[in-house]
C-alpha positions, 0 to 999 in steps of 0.5 A, a space after each residue: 606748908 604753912 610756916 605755922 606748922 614747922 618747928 622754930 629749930 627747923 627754920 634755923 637748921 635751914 638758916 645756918 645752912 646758907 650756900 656759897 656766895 658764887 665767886 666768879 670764874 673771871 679774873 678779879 680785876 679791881 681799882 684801888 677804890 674796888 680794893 678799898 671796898 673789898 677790904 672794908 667789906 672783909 673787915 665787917 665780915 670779920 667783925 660780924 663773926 666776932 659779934 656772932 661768936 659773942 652772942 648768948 643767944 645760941 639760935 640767933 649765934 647758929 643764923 648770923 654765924 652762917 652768915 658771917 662765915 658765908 660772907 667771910 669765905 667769899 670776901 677772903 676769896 676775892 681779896 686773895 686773887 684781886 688784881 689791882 689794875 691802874 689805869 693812865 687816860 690812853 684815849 681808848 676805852 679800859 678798864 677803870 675808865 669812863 666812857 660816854 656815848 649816844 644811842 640812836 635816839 639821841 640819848 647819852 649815857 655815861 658808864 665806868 668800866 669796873 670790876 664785878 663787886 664794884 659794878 652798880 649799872 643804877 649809878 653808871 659802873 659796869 662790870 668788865 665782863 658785862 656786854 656793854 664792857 666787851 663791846 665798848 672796851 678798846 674803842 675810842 671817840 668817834 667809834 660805833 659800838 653795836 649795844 644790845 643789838 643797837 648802834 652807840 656812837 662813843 662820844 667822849 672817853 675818859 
């Protein structure tokens, strides 16, 4: 059906009723960066429910008061079970660290082990729980590692 033929009060009834981000069933490990942003993340959150609560306008209050409890819910839950994990150079691939290592192409690449709202693969951070994480934690310089079913040389860990 075309847009043109529903009511405007339909559209925003379907906006303000905005599902649950997912939390994650792993542990919530997080660097004290990765807290950092959950923090910041949280304290916009509330700011754009204050802003919403604000509002005059009682269409655009219902949409971005959706959001903003939405978006409240999930960073609330994810600062109360964040576990900060500190990391110590050990020479060994870990949480919080980085890793780089050689495909059998010849290509490097290097990726920081991190936790899931941290993770951004475009610039080289990889969740804990990814398989590139599992299959590279606990390795070290001069292990193979099998990577999306090719074998990685680990050539240097941070």
């Amino acid at each position: 059906m075309s847009v043109a033929f529903t009511r405007e009060e339909d559209l925003e009834a379907t906006a303000a009723d905005l599902p649950d981000r997912p939390v994650s069933p792993h542990a919530n490990l997080v660097t004290p960066q990765g807290l950092a942003a959950i923090d910041d993340a949280l304290a916009q959150a509330r700011a754009a429910y204050g802003a919403a609560q604000a509002s005059g306008s009682i269409e655009a209050d219902r949409t971005a008061m959706a959001r903003a409890t939405r978006d409240l819910r999930y960073w609330s839950a994810r600062r109360a079970n964040a576990q900060v994990v500190e990391t110590a150079a050990e020479g060994r691939v870990r949480f919080g660290g980085s890793v780089t290592i050689e495909r059998e192409d010849g290509r490097t690449q290097t990726w920081r082990i991190v936790g899931e709202d941290e993770a951004d693969p475009a610039n080289g951070s990889v969740s804990h729980v990814s398989p590139l994480a599992r299959a590279l934690t606990g390795k070290g310089v001069g292990d193979e590692a099998v990577v999306a079913g090719q074998a990685v040389d680990i050539i240097a860990v941070d």
